[in-house]
C-alpha positions as CSV (number, residue, x, y, z in Angstrom):
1,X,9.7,4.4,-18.3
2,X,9.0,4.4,-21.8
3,X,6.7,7.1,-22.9
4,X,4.1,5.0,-24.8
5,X,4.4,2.8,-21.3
6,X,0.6,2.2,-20.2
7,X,1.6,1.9,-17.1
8,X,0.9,4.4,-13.7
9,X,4.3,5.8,-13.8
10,X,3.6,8.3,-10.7
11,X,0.9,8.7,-8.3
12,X,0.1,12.1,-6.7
13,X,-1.6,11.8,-2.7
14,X,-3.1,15.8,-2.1
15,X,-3.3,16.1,1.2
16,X,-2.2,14.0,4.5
17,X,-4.1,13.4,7.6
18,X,-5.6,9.9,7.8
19,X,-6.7,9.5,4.5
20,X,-3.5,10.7,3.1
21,X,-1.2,9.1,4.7
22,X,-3.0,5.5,4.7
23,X,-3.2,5.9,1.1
24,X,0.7,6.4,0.8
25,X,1.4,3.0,3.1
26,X,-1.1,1.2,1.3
27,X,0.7,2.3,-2.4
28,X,4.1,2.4,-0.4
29,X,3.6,-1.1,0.3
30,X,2.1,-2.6,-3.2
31,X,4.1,-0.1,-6.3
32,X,7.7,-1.7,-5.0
33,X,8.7,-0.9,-9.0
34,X,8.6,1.4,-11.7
35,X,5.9,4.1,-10.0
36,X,6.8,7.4,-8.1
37,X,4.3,7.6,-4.9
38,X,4.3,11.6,-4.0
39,X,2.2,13.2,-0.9
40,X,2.1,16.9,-0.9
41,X,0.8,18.8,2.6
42,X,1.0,21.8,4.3
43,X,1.6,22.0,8.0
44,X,-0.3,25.3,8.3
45,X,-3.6,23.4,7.3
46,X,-5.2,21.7,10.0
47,X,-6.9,17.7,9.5
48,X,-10.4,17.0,11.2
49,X,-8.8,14.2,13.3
50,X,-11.8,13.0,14.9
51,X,-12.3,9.0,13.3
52,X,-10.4,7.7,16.6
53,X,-13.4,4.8,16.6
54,X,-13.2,1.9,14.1
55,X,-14.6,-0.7,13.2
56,X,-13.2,-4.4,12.5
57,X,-11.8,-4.4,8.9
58,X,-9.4,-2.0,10.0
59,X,-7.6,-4.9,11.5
60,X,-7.7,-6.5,8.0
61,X,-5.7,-3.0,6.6
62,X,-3.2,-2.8,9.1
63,X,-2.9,-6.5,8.9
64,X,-2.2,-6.2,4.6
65,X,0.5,-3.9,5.7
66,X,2.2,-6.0,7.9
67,X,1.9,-4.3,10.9
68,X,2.2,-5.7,14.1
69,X,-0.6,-5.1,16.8
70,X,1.4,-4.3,19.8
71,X,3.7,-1.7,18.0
72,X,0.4,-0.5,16.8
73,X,-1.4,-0.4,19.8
74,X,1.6,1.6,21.4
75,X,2.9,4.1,19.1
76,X,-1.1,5.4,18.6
77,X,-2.0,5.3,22.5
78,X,-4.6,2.9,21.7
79,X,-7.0,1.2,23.1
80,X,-9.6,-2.0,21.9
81,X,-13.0,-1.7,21.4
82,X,-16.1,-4.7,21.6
83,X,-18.7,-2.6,20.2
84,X,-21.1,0.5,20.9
85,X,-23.2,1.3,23.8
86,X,-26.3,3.2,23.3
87,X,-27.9,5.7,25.7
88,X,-31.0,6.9,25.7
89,X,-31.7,6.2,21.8
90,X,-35.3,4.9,21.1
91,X,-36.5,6.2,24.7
92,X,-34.9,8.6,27.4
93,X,-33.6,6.0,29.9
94,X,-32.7,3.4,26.9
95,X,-29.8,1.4,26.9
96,X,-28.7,-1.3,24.6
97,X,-25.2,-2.2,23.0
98,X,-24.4,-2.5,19.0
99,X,-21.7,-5.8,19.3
100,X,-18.9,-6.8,16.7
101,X,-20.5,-10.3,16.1
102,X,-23.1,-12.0,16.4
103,X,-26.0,-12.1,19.7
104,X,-25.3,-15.9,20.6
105,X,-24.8,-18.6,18.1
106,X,-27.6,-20.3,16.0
107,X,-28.8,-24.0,18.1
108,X,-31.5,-24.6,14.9
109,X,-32.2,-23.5,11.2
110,X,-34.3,-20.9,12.8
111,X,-32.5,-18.0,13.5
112,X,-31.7,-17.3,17.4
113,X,-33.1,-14.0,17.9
114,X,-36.7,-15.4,16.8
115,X,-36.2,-17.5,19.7
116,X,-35.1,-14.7,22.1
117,X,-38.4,-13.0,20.8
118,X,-40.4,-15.9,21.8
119,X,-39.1,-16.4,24.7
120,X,-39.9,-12.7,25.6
121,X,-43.2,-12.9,24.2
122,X,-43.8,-16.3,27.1
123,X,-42.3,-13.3,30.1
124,X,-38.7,-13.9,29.6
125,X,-37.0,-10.7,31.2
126,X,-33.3,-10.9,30.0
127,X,-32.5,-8.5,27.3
128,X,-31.0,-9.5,23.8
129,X,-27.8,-8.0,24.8
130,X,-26.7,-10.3,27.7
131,X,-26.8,-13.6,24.7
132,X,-23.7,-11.3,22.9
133,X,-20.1,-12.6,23.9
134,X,-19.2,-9.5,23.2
135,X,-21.0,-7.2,25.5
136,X,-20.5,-9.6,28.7
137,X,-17.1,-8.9,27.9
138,X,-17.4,-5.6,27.3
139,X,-19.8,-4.7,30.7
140,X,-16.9,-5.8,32.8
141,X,-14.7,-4.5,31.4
142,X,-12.6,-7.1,30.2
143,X,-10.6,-7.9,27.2
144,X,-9.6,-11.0,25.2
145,X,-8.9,-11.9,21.6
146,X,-11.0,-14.0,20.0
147,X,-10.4,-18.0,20.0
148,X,-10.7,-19.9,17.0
149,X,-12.8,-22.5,18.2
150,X,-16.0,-22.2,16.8
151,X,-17.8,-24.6,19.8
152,X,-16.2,-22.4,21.9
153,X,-18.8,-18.9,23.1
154,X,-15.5,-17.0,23.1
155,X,-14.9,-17.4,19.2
156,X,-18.3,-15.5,18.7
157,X,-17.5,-11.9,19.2
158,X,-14.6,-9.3,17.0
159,X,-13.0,-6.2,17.7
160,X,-11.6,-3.1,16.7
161,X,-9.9,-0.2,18.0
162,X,-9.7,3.4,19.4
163,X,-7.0,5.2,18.7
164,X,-5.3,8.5,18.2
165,X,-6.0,9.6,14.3
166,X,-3.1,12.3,14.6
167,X,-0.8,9.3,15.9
168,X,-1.7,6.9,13.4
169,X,-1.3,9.1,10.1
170,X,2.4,10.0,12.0
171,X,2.8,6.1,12.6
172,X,2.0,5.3,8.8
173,X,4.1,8.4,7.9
174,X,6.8,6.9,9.3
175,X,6.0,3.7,7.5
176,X,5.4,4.7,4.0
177,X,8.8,6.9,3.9
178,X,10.0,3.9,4.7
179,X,9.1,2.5,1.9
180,X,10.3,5.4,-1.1
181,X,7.2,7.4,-0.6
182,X,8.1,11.2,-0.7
183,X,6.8,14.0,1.4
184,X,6.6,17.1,-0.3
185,X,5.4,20.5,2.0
186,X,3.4,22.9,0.4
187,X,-0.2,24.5,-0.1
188,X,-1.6,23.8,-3.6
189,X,-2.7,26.9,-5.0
190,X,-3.7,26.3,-8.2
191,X,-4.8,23.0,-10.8
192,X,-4.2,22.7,-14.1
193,X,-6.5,20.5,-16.9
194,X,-5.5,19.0,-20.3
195,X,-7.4,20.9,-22.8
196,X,-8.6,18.1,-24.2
197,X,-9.4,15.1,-21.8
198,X,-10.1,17.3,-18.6
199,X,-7.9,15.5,-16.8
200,X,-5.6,17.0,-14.1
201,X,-2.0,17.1,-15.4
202,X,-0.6,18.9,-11.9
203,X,-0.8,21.3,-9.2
204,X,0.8,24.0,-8.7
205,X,1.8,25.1,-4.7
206,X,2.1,28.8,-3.0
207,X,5.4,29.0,-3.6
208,X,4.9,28.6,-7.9
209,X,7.1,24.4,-7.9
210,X,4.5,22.0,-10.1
211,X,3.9,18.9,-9.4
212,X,3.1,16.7,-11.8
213,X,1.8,13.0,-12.4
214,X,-0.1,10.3,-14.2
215,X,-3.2,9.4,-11.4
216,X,-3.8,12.0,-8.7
217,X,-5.5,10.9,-5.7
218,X,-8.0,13.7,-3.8
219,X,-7.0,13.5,0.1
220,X,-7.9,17.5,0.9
221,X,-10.9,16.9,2.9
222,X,-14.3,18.6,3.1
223,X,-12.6,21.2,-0.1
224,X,-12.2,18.7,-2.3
225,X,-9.5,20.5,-4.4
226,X,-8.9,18.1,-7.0
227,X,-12.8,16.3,-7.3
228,X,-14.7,19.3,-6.9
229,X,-12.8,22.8,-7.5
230,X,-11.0,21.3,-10.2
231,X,-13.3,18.8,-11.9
232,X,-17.1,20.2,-10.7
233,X,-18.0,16.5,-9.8
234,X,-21.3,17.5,-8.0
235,X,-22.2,16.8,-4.8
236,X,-25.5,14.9,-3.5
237,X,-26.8,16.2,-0.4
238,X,-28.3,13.7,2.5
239,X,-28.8,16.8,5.3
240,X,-33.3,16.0,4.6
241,X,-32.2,12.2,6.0
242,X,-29.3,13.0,8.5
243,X,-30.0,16.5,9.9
244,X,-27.0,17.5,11.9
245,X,-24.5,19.6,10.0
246,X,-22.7,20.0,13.1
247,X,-20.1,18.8,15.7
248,X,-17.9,20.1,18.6
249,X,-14.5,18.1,19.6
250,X,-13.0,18.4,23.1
251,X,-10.6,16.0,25.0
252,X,-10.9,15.2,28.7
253,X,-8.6,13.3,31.0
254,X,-9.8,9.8,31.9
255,X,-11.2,9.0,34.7
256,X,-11.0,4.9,35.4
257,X,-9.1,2.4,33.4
258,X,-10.8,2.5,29.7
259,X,-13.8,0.9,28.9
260,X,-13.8,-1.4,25.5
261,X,-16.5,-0.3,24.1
262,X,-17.3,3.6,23.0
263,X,-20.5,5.4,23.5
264,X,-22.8,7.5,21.9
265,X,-25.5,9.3,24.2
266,X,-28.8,10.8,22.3
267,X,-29.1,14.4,23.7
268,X,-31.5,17.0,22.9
269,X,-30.2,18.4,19.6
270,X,-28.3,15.5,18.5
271,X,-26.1,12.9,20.2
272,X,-22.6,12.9,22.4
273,X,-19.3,10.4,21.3
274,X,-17.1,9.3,24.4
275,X,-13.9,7.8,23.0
276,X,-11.7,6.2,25.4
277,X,-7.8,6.2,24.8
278,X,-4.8,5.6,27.0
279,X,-4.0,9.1,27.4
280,X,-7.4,10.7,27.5
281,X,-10.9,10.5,26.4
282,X,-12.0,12.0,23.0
283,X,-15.8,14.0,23.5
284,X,-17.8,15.2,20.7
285,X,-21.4,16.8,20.5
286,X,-22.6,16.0,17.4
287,X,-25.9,18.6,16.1
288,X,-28.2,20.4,14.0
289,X,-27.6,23.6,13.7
290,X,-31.2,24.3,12.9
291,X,-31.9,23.5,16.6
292,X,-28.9,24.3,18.8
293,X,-26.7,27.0,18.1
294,X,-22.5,26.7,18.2
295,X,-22.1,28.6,21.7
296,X,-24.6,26.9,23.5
297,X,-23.3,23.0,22.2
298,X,-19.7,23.8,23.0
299,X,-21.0,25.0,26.8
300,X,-23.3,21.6,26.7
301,X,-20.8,19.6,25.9
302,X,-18.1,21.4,28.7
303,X,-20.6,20.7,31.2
304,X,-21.1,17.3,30.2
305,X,-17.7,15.0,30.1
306,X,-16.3,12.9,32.4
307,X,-13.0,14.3,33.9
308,X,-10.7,17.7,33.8
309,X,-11.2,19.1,30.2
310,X,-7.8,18.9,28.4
311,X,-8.5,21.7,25.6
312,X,-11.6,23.8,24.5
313,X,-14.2,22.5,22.3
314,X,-13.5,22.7,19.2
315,X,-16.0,23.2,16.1
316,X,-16.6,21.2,12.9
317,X,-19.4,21.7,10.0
318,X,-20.0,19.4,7.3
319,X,-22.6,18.5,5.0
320,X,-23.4,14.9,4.9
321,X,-23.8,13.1,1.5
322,X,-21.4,12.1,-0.9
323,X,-19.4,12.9,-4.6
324,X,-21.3,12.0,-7.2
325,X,-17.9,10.1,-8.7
326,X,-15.6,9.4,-6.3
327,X,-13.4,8.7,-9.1
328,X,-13.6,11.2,-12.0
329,X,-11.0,11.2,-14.6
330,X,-7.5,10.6,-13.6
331,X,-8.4,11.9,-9.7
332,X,-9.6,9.3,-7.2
333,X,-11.5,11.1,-3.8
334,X,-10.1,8.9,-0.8
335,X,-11.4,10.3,3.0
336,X,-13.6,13.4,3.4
337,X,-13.4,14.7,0.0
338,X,-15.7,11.7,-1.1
339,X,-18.3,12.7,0.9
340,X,-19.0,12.4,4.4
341,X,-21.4,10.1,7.5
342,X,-21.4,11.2,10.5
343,X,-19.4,9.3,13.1
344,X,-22.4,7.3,14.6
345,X,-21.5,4.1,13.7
346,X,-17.2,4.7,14.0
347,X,-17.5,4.4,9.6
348,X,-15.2,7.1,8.2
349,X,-11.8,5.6,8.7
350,X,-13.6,2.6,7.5
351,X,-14.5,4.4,4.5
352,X,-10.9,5.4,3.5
353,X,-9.9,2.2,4.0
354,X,-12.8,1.1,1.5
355,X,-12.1,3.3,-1.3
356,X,-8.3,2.6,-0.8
357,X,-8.9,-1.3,-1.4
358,X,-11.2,-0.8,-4.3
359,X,-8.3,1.3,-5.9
360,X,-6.0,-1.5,-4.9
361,X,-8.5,-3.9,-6.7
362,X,-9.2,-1.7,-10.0
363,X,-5.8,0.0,-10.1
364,X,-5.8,2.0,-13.7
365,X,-3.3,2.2,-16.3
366,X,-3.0,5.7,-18.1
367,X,-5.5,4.8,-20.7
368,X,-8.2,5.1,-17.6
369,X,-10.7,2.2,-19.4
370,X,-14.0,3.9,-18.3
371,X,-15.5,0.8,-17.4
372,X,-12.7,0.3,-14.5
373,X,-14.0,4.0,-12.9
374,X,-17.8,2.7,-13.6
375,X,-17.5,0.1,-11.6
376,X,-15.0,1.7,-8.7
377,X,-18.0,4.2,-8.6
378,X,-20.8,1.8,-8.8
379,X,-19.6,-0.5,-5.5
380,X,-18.3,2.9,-3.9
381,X,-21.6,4.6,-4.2
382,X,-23.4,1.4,-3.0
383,X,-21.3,1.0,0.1
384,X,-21.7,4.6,1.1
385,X,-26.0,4.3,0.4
386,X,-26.1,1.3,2.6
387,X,-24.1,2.8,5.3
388,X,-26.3,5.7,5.1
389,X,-29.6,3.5,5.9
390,X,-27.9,2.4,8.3
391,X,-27.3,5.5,10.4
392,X,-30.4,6.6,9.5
393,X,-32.2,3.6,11.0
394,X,-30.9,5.3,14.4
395,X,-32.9,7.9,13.8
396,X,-35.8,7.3,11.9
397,X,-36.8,4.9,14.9
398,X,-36.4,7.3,17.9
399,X,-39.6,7.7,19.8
400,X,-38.5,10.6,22.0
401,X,-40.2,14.0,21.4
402,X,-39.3,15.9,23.7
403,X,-37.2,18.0,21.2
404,X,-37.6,19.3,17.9
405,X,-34.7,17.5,16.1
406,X,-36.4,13.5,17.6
407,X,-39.4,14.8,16.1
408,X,-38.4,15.4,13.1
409,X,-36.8,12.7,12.2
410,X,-39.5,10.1,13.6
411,X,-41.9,11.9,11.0
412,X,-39.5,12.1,8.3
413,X,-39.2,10.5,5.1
414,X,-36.6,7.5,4.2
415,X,-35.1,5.9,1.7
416,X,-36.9,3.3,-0.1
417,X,-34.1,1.1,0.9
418,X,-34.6,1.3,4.2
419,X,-38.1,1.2,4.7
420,X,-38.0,-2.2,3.0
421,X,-35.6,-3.4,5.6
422,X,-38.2,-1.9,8.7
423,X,-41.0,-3.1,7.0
424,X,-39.4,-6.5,6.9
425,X,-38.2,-6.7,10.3
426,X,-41.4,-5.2,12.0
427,X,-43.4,-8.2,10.1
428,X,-41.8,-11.5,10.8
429,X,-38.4,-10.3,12.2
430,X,-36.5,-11.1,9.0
431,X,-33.1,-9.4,8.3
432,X,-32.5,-8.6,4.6
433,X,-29.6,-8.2,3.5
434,X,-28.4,-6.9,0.3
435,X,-25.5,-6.4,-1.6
436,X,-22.4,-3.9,-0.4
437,X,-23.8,-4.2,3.4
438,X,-21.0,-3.7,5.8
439,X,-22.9,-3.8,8.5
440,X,-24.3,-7.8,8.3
441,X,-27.6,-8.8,10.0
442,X,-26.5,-9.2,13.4
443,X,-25.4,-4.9,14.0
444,X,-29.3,-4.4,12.1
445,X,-30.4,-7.0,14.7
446,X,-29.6,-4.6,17.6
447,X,-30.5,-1.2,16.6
448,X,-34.3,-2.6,15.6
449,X,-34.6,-4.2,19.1
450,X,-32.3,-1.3,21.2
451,X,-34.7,1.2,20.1
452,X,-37.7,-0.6,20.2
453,X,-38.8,-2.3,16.7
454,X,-40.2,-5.4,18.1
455,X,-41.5,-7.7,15.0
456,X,-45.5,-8.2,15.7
457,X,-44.7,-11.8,14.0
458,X,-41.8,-14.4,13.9
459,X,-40.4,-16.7,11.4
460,X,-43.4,-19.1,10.5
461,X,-41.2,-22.2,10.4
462,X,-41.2,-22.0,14.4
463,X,-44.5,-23.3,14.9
464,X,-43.1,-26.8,12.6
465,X,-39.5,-27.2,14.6
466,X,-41.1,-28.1,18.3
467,X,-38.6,-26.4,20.0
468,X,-38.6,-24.6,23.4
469,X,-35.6,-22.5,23.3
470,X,-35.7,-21.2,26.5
471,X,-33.1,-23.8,28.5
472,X,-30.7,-23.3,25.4
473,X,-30.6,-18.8,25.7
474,X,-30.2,-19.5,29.6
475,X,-27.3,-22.1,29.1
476,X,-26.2,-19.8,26.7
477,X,-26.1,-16.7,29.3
478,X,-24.8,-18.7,31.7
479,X,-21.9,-20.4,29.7
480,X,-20.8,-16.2,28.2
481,X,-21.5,-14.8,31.7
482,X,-18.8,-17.4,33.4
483,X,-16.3,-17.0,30.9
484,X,-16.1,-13.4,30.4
485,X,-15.3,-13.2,34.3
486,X,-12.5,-15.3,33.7
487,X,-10.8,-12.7,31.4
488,X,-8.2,-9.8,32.0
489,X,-9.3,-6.1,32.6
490,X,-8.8,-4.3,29.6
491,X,-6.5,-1.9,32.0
492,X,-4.7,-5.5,32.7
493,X,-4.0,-5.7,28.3
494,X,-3.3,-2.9,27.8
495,X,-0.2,-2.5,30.3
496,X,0.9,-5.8,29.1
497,X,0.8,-4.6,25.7
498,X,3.4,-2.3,27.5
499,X,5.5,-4.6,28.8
500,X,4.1,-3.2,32.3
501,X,3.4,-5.8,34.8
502,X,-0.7,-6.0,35.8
């Protein structure tokens, strides 16, 4: 390449893991020509390794890849996933289920759920979850794919997946290499600026070989190397909103076939993950450690899992918030170095996967045009706020207070943002939506009911459509009920996915 050549002649990836190495597939795959694609990583530095919950766009990713399902499903001992069950969030004894899709299907221009809330209002006992494809599925623990026939109840659900996180980054190792990217081992050690511009021009590892290159992409985790030690982007802190700064990790053998959903259960300091793979079953405790101390959440969380523990607990502090550029200069933060949420809604693969598509979509030359890293930092910032006031719904409407951490957070002050959404919701039931949601009206739908939001109004246009609703929501049960009994056991899939008979 030319040097007066505007184009990326080499990219940089610092640091592997997840975020790493689905950054190197992704720019594996797309710069065929003309572009270097270098990840540097040292096996003596550990990766967090706990996203092994996702959400549905990660189909779309490995999908853009070309990657088949099946291989997929087998090389990262994976399992599917229909949603998120809830325990004891709202209230002590609460249950309800956060589905991928929607809670029935819309019969009138009036939205369904104000006819669910009617209905319950007139006596009717059967919860919101039971009109949700997805979690009659999911309570039987069955499995299907998702037909495209949109009269059809069993087109009106989505999934995702659990997997292995250590598996897949050595699955889309394997890929990317395939595909010229280079693996260089090392520690960086040191970063060095242009005088002028403040850009990075390389790194420099322990053992004193530079490496140099045109866009440098910031895959070192919680340190940041590149976005924080080198460039002092700043960091905005969200711990006043989302308390726990905490989390202990420990795997257990299963115990059953695996469920296809995961589940997070509200305990007294925080809240517990159970993951279900093929090979085990990932735990976490996630906490504040204002209220619980280290020694005594690894012991709760011992005494607590399902099945022969397969390791000791093992710990995890963060800080949740994010950059305040995830793109500054030539270095783009991809994974943990961004910022981070706390797993509570299965978002920080997700959130790799975001920033890697907006890179994809705003890809740079070496002139870096500030308005292309304005507006990758604009949507990025956006995406990561509305995911926040999402989690934070979770806790803001917990009514337990029989600890110190539910208490605090039901008294606490939120986000303008979301308050306008609870405000809306506990009025007429209306779900606004605004722009950069990734979690759509529907997943709103079921935290604000789960946990006990009921609107004190409906949607005025009810009293003018003359409709009784309730025949239509118990056809509806009826019709979901009947054919998710039809369907395989997820164990049933899952073998056949391994060319095992069921």
């Amino acid at each position: 390449m030319v040097r007066d050549d505007p184009r990326i002649g080499s990219v940089l990836i610092v640091g592997g893991g997840t975020a790493g190495w689905m950054t190197a597939a992704m720019l594996g795959n797309f710069l065929k020509h003309n572009c270097t694609v270098t990840l540097v990583e040292s096996e003596e530095i550990g990766t967090v390794g706990v996203g092994e919950a996702t959400i549905p766009p990660i189909r779309l990713f490995n999908d853009t890849l070309g990657i088949d399902e099946r291989e997929f499903i087998r090389a990262t001992k994976g399992s599917f996933k229909l949603g998120i069950e809830f325990l004891d969030w709202g209230w002590s004894g609460n249950r309800y289920f956060h589905p991928f899709g929607p809670h029935g299907r819309n019969f009138d221009m009036v939205s369904m759920h104000h006819y669910w809330l009617r209905a319950r209002a007139q006596g009717e006992t059967a919860p919101l979850d039971e009109h949700c494809m997805a979690w009659q599925i999911a309570k039987l623990g069955r499995f299907a794919r998702p037909v495209p026939d949109p009269r059809d109840v069993l087109s009106t659900f989505d999934y995702a997946y659990h997997f292995d996180a250590g598996l897949y980054a050595r699955f889309l190792r394997s890929y990317a290499e395939a595909r010229g990217v280079t693996r260089t081992e090392g520690k960086v050690a040191g970063v060095a600026l242009d005088g002028q511009s403040g850009f990075v021009e390389s790194v420099t590892l322990a053992d004193g070989r530079k490496l140099s290159a045109d866009l440098f992409i910031d895959c070192s985790g919680f340190r940041g190397l590149l976005i924080e030690g080198a460039l002092n982007t700043g960091y905005e802190d969200w711990t006043h909103w989302l308390p726990c700064d905490r989390a202990m990790a420990m795997p257990s053998e299963n115990v059953g076939a695996p469920h296809p959903f995961t589940r997070s259960t509200a305990r007294e300091a925080g809240w517990q993950w159970r993951i279900p793979l093929q090979h085990r079953t990932g735990n976490g405790y996630v906490y504040c450690s204002r209220f619980l101390d280290d020694d005594r959440a690894a012991e709760l969380l011992a005494s607590r899992i399902e099945g022969r523990a397969l390791g000791d607990p093992r710990p995890l502090r963060f800080t949740t918030g994010r950059r305040k550029l995830q793109w500054n200069r030539n270095v783009v933060a991809i994974g943990l170095s961004s910022g981070f949420l706390e797993p509570l809604e299965s978002t920080s693969i997700h959130l790799i996967q975001a920033n890697i598509s907006k890179l994809m979509g705003l890809f740079p030359d070496r002139h870096f045009d500030p308005g292309t890293t304005a507006e990758f930092n604009r949507i990025a910032i956006a995406e990561t706020e509305r995911i926040r006031d999402f989690i934070i719904l979770h806790y803001k409407l917990m009514q337990r207070d029989d600890s110190e951490l539910w208490r605090y957070c039901s008294a606490m002050a939120i986000p303008e943002t979301l308050q306008l959404k609870i405000d809306h919701f506990r009025r007429h039931g209306r779900l606004i939506a605004r722009e950069m949601d990734l979690f759509a009206p529907p997943s709103w739908l079921a935290v604000h009911v789960g946990q006990g939001n009921i609107p004190e109004g409906l949607d005025p246009l009810l009293e003018y459509r003359g409709i009784d609703g309730r025949e239509w929501l118990g056809k509806l049960r009826a019709a979901m009920a009947a054919q998710a009994a039809r369907l395989p056991t997820h164990g049933d899939v899952l073998a056949e996915l391994h060319g095992v008979p069921a």
